[in-house]
mmCIF entry with sequence, helices, sheets and N, C-alpha, C, O atoms, coordinates in Angstrom:
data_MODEL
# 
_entry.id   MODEL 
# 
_entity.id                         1 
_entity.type                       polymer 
_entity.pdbx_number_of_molecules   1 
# 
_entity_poly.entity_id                      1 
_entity_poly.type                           'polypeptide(L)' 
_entity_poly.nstd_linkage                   no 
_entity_poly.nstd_monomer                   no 
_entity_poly.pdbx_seq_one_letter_code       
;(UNK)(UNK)(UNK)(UNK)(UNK)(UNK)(UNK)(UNK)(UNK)(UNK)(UNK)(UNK)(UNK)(UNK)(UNK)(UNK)
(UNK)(UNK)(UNK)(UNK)(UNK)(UNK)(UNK)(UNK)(UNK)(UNK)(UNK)(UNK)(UNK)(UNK)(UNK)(UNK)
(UNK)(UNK)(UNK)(UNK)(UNK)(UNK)(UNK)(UNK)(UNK)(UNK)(UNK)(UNK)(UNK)(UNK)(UNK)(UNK)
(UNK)(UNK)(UNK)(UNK)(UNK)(UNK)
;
_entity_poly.pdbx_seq_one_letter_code_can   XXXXXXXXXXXXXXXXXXXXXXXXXXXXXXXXXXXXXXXXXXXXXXXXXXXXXX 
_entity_poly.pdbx_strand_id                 A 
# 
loop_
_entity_poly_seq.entity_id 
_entity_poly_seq.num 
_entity_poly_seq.mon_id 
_entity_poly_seq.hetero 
1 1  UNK n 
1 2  UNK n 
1 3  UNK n 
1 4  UNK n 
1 5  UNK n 
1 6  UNK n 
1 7  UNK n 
1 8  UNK n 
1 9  UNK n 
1 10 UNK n 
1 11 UNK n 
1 12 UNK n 
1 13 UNK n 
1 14 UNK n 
1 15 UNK n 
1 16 UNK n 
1 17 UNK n 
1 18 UNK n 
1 19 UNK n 
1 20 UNK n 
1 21 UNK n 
1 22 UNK n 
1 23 UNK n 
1 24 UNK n 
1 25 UNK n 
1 26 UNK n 
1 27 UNK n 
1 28 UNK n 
1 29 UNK n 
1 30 UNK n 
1 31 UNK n 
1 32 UNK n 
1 33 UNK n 
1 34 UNK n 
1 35 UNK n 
1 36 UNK n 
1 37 UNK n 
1 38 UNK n 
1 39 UNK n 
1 40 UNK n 
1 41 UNK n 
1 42 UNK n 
1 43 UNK n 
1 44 UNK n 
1 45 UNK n 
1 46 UNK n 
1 47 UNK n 
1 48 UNK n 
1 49 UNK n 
1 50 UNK n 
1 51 UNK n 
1 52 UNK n 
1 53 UNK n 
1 54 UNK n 
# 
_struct_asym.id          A 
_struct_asym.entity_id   1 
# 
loop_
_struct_conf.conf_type_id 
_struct_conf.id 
_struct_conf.pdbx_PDB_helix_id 
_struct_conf.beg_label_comp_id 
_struct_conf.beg_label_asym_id 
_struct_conf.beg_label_seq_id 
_struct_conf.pdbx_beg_PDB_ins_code 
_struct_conf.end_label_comp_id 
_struct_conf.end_label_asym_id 
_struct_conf.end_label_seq_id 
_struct_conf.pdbx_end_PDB_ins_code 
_struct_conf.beg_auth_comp_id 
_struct_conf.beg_auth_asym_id 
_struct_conf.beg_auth_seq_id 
_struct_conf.end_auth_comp_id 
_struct_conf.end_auth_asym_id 
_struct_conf.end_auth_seq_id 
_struct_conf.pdbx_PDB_helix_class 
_struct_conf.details 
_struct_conf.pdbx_PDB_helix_length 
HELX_P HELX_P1 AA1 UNK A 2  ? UNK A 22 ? UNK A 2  UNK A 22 1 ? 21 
HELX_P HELX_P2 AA2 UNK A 35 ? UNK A 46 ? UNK A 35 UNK A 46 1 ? 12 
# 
_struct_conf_type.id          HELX_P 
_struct_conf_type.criteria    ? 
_struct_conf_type.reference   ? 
# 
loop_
_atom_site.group_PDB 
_atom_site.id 
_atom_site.type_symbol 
_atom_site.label_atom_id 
_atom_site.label_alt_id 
_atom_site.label_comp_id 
_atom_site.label_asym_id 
_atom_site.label_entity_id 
_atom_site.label_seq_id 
_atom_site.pdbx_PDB_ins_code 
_atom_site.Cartn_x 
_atom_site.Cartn_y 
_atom_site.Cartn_z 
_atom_site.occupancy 
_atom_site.B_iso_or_equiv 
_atom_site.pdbx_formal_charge 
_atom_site.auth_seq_id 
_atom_site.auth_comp_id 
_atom_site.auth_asym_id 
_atom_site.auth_atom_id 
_atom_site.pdbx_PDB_model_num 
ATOM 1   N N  . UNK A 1 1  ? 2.724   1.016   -53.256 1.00 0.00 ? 1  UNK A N  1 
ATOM 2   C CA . UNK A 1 1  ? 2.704   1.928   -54.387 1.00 0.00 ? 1  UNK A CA 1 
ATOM 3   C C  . UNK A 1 1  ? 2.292   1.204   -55.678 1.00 0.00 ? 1  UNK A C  1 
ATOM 4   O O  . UNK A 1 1  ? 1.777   1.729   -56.665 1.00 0.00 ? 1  UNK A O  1 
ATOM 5   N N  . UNK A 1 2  ? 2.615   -0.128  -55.501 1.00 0.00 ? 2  UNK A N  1 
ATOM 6   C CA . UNK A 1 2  ? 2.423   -0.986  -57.067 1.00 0.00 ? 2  UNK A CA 1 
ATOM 7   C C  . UNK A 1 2  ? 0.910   -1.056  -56.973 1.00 0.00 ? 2  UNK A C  1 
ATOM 8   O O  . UNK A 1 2  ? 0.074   -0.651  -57.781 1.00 0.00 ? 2  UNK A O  1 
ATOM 9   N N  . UNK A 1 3  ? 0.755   -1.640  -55.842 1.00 0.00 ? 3  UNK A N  1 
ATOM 10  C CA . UNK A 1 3  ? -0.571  -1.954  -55.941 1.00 0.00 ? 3  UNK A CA 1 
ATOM 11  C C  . UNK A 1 3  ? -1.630  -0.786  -56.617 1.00 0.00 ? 3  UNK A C  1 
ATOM 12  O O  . UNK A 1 3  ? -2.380  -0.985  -57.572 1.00 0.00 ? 3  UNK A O  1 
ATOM 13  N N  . UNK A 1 4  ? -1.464  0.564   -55.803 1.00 0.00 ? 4  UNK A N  1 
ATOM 14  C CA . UNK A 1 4  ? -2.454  1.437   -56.143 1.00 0.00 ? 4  UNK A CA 1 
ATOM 15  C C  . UNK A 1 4  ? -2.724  1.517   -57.765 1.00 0.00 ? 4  UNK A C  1 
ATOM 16  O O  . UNK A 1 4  ? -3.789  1.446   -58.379 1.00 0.00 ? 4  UNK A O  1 
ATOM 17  N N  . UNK A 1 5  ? -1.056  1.731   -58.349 1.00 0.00 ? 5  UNK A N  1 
ATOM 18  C CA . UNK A 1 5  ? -1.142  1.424   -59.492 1.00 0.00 ? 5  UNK A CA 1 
ATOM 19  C C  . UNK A 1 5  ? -2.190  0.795   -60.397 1.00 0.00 ? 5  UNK A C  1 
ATOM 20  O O  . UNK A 1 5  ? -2.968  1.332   -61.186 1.00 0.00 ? 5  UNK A O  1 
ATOM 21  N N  . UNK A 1 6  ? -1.992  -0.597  -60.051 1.00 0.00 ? 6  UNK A N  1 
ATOM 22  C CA . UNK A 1 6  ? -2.678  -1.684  -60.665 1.00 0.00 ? 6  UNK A CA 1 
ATOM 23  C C  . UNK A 1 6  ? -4.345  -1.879  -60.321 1.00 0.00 ? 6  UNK A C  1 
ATOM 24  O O  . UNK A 1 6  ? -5.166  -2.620  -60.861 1.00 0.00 ? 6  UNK A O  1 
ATOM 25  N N  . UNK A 1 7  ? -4.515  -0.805  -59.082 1.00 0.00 ? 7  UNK A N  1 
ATOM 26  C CA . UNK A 1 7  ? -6.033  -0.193  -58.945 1.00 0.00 ? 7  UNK A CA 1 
ATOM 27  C C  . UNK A 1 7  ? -6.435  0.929   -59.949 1.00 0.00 ? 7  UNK A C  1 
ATOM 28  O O  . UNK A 1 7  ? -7.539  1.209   -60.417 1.00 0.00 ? 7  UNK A O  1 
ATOM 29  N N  . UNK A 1 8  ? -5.276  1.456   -60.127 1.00 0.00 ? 8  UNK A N  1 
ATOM 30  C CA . UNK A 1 8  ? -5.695  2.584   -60.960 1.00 0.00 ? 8  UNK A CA 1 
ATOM 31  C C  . UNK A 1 8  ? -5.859  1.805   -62.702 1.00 0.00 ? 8  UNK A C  1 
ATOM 32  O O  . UNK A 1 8  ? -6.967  1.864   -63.235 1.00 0.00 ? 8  UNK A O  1 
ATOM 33  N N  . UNK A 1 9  ? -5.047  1.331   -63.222 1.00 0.00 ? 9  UNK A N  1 
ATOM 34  C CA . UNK A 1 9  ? -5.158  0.406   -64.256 1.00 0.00 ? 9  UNK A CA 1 
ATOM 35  C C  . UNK A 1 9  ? -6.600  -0.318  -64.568 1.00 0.00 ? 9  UNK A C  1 
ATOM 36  O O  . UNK A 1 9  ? -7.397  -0.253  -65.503 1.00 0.00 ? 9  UNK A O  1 
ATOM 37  N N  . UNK A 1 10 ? -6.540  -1.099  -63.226 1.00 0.00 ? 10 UNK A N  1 
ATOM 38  C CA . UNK A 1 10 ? -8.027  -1.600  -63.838 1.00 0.00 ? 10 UNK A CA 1 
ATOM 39  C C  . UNK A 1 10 ? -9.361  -0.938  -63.606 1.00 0.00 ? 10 UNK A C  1 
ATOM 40  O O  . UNK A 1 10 ? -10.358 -1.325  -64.215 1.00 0.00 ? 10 UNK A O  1 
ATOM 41  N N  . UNK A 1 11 ? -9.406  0.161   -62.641 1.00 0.00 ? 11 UNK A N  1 
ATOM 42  C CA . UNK A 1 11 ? -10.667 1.165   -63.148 1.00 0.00 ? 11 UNK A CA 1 
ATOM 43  C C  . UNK A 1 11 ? -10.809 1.330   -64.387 1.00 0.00 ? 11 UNK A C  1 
ATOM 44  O O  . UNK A 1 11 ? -11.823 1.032   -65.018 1.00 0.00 ? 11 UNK A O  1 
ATOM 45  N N  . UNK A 1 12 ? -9.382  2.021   -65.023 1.00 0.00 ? 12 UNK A N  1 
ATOM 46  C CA . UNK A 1 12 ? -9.354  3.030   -66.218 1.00 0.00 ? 12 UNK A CA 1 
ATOM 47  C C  . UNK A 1 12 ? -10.299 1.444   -66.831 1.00 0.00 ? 12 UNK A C  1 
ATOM 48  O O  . UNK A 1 12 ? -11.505 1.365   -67.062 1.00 0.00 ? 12 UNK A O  1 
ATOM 49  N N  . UNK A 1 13 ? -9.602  0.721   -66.915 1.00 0.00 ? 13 UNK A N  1 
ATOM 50  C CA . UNK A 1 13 ? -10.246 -0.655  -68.255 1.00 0.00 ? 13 UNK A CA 1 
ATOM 51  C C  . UNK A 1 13 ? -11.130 -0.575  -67.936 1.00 0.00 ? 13 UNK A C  1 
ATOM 52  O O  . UNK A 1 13 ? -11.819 0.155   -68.648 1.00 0.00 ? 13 UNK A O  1 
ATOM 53  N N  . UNK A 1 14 ? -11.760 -1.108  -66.863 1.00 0.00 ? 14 UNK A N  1 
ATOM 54  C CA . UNK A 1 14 ? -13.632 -1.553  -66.348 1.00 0.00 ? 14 UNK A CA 1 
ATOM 55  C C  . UNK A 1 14 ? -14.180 0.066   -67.354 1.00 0.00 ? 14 UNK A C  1 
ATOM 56  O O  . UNK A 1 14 ? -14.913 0.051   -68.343 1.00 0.00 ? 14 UNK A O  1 
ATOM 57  N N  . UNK A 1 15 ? -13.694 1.034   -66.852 1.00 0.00 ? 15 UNK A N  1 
ATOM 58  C CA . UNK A 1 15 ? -13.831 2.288   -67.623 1.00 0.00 ? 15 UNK A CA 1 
ATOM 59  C C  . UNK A 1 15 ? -14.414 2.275   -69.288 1.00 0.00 ? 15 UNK A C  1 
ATOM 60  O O  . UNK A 1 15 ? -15.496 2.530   -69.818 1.00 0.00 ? 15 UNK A O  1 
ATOM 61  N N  . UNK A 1 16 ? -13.214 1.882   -69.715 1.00 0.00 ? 16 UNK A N  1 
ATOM 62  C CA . UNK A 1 16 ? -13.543 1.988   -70.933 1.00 0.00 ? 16 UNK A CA 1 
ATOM 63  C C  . UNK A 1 16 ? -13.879 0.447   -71.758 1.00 0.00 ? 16 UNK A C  1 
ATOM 64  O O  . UNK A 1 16 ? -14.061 0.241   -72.958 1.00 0.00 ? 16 UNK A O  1 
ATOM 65  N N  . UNK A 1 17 ? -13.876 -0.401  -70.721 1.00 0.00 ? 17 UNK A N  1 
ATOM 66  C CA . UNK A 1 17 ? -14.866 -1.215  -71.524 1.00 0.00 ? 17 UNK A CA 1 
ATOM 67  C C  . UNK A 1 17 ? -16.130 -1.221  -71.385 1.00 0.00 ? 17 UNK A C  1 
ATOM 68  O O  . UNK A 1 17 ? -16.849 -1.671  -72.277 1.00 0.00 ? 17 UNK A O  1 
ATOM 69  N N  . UNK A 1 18 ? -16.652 -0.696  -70.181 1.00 0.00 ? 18 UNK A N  1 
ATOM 70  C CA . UNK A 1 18 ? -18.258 -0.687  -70.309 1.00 0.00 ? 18 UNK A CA 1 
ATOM 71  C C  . UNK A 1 18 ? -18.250 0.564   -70.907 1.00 0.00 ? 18 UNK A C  1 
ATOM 72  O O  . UNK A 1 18 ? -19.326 0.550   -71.505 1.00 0.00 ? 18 UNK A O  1 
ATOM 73  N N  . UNK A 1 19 ? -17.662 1.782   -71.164 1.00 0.00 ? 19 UNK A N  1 
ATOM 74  C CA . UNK A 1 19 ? -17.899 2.632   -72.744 1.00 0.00 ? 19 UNK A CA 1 
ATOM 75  C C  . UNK A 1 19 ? -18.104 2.154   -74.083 1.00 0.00 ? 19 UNK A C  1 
ATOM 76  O O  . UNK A 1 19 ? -18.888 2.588   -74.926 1.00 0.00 ? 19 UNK A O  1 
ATOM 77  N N  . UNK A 1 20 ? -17.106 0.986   -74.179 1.00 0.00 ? 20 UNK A N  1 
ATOM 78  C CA . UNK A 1 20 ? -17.512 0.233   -75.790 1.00 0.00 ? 20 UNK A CA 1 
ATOM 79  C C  . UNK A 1 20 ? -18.220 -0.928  -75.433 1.00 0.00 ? 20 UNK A C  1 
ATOM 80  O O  . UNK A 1 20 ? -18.025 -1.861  -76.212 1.00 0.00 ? 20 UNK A O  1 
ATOM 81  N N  . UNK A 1 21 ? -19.152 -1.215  -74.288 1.00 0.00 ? 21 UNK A N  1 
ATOM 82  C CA . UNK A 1 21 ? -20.217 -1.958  -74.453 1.00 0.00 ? 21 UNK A CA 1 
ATOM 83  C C  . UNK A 1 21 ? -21.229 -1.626  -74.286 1.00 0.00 ? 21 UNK A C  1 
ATOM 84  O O  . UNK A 1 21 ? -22.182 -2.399  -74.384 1.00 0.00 ? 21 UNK A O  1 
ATOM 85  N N  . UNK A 1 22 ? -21.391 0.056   -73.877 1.00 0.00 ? 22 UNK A N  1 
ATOM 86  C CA . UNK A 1 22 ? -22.267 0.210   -74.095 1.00 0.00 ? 22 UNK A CA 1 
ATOM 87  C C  . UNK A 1 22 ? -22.768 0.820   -75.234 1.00 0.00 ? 22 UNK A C  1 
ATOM 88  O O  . UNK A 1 22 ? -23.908 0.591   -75.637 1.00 0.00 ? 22 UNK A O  1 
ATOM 89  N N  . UNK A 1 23 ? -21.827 1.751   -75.907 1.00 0.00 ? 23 UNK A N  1 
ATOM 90  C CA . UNK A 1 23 ? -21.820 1.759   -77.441 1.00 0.00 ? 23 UNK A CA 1 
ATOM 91  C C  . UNK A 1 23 ? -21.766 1.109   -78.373 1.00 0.00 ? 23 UNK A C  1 
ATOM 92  O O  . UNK A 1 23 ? -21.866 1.611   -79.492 1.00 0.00 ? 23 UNK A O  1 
ATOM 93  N N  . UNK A 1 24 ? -21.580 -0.285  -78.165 1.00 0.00 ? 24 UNK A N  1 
ATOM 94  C CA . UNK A 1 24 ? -21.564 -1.392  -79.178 1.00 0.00 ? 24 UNK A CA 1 
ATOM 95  C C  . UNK A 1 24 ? -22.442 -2.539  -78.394 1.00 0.00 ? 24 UNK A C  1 
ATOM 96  O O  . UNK A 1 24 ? -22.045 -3.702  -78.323 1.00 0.00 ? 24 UNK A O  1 
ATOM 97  N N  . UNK A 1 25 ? -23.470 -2.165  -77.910 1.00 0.00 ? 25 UNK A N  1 
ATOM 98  C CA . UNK A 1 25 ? -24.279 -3.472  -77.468 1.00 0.00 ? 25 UNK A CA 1 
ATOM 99  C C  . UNK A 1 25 ? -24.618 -4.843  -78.438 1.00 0.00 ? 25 UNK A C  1 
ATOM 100 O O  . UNK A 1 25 ? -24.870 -5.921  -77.901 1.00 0.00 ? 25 UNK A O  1 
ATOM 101 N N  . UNK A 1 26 ? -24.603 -4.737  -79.418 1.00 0.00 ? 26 UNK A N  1 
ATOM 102 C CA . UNK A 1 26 ? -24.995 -6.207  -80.114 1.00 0.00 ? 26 UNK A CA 1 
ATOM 103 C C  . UNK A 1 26 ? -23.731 -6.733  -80.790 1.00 0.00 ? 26 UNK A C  1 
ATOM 104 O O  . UNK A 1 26 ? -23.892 -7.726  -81.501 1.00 0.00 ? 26 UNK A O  1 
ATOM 105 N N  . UNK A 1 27 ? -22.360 -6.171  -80.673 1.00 0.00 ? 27 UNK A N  1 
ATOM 106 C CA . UNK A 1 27 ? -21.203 -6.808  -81.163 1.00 0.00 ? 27 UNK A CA 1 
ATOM 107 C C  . UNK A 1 27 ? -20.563 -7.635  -79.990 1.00 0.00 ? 27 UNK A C  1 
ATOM 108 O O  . UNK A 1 27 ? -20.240 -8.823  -79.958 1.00 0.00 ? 27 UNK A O  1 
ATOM 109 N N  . UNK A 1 28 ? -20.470 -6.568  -78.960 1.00 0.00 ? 28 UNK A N  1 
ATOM 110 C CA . UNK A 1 28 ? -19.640 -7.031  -77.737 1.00 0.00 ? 28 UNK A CA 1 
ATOM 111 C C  . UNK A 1 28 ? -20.493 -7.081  -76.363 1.00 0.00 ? 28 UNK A C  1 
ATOM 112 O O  . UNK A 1 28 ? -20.140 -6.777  -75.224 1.00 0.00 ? 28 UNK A O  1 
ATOM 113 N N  . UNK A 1 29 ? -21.897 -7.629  -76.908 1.00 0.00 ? 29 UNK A N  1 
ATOM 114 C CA . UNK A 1 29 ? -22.794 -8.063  -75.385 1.00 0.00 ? 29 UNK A CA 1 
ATOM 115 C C  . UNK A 1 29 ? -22.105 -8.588  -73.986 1.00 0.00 ? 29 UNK A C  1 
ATOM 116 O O  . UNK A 1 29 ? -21.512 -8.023  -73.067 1.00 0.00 ? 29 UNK A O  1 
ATOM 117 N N  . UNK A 1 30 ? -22.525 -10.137 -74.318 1.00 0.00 ? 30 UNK A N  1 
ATOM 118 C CA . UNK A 1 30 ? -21.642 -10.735 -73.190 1.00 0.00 ? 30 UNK A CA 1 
ATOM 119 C C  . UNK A 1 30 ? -20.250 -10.799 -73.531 1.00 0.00 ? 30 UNK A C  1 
ATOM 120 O O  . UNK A 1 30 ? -19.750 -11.264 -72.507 1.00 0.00 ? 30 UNK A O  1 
ATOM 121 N N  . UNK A 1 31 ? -19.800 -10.709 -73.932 1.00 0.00 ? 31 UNK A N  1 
ATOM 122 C CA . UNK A 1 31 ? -18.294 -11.212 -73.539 1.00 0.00 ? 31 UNK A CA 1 
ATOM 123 C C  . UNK A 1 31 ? -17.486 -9.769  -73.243 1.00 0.00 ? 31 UNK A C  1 
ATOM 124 O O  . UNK A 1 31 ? -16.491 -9.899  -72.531 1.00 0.00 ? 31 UNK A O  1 
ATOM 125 N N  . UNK A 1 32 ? -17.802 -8.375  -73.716 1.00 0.00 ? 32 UNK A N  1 
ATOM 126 C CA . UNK A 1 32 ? -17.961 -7.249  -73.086 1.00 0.00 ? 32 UNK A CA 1 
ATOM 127 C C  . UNK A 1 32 ? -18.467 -6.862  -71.680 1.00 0.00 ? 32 UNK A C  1 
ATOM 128 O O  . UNK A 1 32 ? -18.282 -5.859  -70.991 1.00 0.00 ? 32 UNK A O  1 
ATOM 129 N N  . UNK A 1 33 ? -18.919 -7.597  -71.557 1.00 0.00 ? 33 UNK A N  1 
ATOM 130 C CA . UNK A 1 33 ? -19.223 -7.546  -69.703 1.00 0.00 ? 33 UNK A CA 1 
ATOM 131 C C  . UNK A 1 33 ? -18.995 -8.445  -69.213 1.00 0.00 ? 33 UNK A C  1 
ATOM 132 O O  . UNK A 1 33 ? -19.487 -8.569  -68.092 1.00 0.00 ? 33 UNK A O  1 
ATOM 133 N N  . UNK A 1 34 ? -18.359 -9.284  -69.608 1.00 0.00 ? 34 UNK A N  1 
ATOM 134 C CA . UNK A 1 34 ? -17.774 -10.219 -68.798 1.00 0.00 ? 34 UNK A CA 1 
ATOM 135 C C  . UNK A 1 34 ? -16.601 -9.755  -68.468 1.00 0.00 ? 34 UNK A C  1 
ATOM 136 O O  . UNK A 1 34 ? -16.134 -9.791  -67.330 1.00 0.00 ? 34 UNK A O  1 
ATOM 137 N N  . UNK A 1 35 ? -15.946 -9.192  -69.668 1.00 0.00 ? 35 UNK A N  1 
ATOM 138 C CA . UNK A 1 35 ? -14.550 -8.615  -69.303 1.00 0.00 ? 35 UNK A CA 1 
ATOM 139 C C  . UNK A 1 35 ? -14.477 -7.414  -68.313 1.00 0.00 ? 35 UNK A C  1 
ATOM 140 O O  . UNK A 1 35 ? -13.649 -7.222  -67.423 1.00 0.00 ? 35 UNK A O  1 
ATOM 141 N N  . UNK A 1 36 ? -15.429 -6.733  -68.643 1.00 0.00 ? 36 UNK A N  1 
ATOM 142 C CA . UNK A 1 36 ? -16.189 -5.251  -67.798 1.00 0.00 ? 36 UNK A CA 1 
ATOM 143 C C  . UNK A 1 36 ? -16.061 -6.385  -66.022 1.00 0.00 ? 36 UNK A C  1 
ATOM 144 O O  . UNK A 1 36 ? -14.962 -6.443  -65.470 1.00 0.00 ? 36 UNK A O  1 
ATOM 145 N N  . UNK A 1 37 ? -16.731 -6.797  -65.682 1.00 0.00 ? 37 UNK A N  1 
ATOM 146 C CA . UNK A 1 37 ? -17.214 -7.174  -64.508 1.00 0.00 ? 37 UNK A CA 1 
ATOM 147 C C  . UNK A 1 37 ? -15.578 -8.019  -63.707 1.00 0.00 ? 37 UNK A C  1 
ATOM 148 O O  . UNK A 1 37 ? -15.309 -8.039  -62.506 1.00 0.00 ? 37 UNK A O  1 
ATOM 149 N N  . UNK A 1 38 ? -14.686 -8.664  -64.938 1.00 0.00 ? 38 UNK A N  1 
ATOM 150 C CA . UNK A 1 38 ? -13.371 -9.162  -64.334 1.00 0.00 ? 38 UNK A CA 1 
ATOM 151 C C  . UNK A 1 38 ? -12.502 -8.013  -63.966 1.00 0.00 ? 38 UNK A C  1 
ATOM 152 O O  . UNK A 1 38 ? -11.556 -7.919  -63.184 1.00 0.00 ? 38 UNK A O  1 
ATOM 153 N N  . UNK A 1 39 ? -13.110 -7.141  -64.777 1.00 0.00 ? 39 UNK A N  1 
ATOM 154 C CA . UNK A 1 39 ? -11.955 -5.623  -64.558 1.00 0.00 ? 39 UNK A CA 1 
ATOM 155 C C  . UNK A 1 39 ? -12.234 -4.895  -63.429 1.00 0.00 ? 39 UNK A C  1 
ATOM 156 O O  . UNK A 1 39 ? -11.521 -3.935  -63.139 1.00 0.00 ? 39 UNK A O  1 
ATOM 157 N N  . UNK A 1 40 ? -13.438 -5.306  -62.557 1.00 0.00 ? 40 UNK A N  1 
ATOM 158 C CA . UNK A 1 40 ? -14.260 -4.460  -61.798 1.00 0.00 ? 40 UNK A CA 1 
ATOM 159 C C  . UNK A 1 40 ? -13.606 -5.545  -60.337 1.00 0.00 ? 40 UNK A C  1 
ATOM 160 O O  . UNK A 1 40 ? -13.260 -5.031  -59.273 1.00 0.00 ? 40 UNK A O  1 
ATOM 161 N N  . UNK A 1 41 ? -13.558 -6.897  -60.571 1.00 0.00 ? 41 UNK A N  1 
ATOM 162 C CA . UNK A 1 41 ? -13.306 -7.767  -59.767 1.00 0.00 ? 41 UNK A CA 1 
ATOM 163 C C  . UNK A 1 41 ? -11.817 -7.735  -59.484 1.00 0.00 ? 41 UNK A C  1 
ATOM 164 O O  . UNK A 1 41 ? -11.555 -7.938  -58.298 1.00 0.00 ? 41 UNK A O  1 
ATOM 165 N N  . UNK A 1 42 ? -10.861 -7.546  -60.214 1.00 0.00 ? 42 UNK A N  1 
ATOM 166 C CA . UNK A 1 42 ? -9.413  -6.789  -59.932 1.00 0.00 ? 42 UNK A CA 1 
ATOM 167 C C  . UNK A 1 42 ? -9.379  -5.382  -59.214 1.00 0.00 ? 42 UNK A C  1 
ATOM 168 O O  . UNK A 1 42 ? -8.753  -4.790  -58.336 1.00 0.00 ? 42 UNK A O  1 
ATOM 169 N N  . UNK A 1 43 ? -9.934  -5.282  -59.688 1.00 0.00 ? 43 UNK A N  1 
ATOM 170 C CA . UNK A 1 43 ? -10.087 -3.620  -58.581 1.00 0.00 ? 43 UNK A CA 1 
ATOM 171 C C  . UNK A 1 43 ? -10.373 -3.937  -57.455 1.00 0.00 ? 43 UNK A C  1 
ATOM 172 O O  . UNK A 1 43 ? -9.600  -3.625  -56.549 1.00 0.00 ? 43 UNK A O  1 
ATOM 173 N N  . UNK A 1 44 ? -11.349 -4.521  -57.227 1.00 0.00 ? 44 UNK A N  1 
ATOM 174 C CA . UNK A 1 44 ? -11.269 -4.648  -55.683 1.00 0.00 ? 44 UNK A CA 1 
ATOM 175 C C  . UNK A 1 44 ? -10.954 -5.534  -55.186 1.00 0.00 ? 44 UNK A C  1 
ATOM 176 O O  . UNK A 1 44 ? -11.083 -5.543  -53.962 1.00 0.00 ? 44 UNK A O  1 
ATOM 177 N N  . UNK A 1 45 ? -10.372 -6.756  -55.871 1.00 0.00 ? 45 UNK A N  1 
ATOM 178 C CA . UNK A 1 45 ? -9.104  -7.015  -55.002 1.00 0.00 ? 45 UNK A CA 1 
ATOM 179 C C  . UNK A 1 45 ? -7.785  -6.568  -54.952 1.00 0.00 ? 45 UNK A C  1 
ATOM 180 O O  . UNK A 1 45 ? -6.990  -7.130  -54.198 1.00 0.00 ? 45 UNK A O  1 
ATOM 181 N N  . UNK A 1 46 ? -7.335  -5.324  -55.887 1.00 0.00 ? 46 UNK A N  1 
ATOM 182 C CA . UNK A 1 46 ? -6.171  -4.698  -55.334 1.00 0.00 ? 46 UNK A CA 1 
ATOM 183 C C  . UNK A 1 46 ? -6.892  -3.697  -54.496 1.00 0.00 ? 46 UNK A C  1 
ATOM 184 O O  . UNK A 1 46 ? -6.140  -3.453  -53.552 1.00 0.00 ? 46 UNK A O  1 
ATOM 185 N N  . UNK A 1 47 ? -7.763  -3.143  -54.410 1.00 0.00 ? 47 UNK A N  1 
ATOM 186 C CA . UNK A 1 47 ? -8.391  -2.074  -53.108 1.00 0.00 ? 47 UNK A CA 1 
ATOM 187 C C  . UNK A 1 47 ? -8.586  -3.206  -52.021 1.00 0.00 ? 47 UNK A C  1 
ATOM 188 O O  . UNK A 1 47 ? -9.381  -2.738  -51.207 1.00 0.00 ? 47 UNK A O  1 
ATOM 189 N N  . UNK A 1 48 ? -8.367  -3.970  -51.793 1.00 0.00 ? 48 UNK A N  1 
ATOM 190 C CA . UNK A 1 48 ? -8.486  -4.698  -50.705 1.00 0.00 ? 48 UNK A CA 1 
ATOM 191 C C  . UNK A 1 48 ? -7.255  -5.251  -50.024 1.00 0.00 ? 48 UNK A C  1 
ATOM 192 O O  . UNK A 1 48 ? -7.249  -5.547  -48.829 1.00 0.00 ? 48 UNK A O  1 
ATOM 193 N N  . UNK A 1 49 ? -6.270  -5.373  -50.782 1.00 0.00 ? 49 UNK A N  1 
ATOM 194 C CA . UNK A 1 49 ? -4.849  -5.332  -50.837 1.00 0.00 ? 49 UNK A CA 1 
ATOM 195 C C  . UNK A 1 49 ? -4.117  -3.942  -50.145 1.00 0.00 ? 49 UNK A C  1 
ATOM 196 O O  . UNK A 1 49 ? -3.490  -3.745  -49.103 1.00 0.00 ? 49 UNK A O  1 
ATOM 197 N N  . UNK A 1 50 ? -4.527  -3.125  -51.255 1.00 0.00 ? 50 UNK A N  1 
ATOM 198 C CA . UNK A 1 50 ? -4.316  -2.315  -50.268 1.00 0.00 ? 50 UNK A CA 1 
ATOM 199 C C  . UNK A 1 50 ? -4.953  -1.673  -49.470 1.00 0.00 ? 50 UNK A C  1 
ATOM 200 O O  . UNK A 1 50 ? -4.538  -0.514  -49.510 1.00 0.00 ? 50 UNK A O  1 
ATOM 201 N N  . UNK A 1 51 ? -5.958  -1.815  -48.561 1.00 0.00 ? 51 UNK A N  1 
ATOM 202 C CA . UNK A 1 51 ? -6.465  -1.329  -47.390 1.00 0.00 ? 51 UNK A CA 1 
ATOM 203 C C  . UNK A 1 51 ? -5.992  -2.518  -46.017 1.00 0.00 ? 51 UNK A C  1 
ATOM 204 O O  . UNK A 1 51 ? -6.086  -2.284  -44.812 1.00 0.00 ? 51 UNK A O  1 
ATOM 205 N N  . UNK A 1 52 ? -5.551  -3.621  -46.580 1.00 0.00 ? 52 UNK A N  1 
ATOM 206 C CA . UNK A 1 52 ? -4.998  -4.747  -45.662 1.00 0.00 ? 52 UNK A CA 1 
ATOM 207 C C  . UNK A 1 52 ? -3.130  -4.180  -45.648 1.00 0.00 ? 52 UNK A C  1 
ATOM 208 O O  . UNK A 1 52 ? -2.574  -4.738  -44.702 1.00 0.00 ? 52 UNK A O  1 
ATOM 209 N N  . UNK A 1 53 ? -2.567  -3.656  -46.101 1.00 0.00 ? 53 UNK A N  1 
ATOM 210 C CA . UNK A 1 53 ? -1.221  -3.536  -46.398 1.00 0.00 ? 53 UNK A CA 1 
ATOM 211 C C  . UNK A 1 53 ? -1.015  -2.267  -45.722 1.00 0.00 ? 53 UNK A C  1 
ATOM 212 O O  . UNK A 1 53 ? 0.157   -1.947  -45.522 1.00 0.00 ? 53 UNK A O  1 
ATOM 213 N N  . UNK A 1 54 ? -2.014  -1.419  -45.300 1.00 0.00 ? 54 UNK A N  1 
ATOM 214 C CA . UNK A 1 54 ? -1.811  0.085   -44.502 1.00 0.00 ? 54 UNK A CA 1 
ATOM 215 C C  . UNK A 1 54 ? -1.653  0.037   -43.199 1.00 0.00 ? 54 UNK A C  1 
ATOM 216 O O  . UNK A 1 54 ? -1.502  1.076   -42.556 1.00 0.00 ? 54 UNK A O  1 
# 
């Protein structure tokens, strides 16, 4: 149950940080998608977590 959670958490972020990078491309370039792409990389390792835990 935690886990899904913490899948659901970091969509929403990956979510809304590639919204304010892509609306703010020359403030928050890279380091906006860097964070975008770590938020994307938590997700699927809690979706992988839990598809191993079922």
């Amino acid at each position: 149950m935690r886990i899904k959670i913490c899948r659901k958490e970091a969509k929403e972020t990956a979510y809304w940080q590639r919204l304010i990078v892509e609306t703010n491309d020359e403030k928050y370039g890279q380091e906006g998608m860097a964070l975008h792409n770590e938020a994307v990389e938590l997700k699927k390792i809690f979706s992988s977590i839990l598809t191993k835990s079922e």
